[in-house]
C-alpha positions, 0 to 999 in steps of 0.5 A: 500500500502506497504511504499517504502524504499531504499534496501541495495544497490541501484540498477538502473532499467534495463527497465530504463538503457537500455534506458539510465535513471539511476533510483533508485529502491525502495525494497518492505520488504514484497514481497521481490522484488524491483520495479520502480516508473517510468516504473513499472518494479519489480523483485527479487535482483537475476533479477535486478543485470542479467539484469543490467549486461546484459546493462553494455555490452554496455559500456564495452570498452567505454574508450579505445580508438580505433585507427586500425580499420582491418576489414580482 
């Protein structure tokens, strides 16, 4: 088994994120991806950072503060 070792950035899991865990993801040098030790996802640096931005719009407007709610 390959030894698991933090990447260049760290990057939070996307299966995690989306529900509201933020956890690490380990990179694996030899298959080039990285991987999670809590939910088992694993992808390429390309497919973690898509589907993190995906999540992120959630919280696009998190601190604005609405205050006119016009539905017409």
């Amino acid at each position: 088994m390959a030894q698991s070792g933090k990447g260049k950035l760290n990057y939070r899991c996307p299966s995690c994120f989306m529900r509201d865990l933020d956890i690490d993801m380990f990179y694996d040098k030899d298959k080039e991806e990285y991987y999670c030790l809590r939910c088992q996802y694993t992808g390429t640096e390309e497919d973690v950072l898509r589907l993190n931005e995906m999540v992120r719009v959630r919280y696009k407007a998190m601190n604005k503060r609405f205050t006119k709610f016009d539905f017409d």
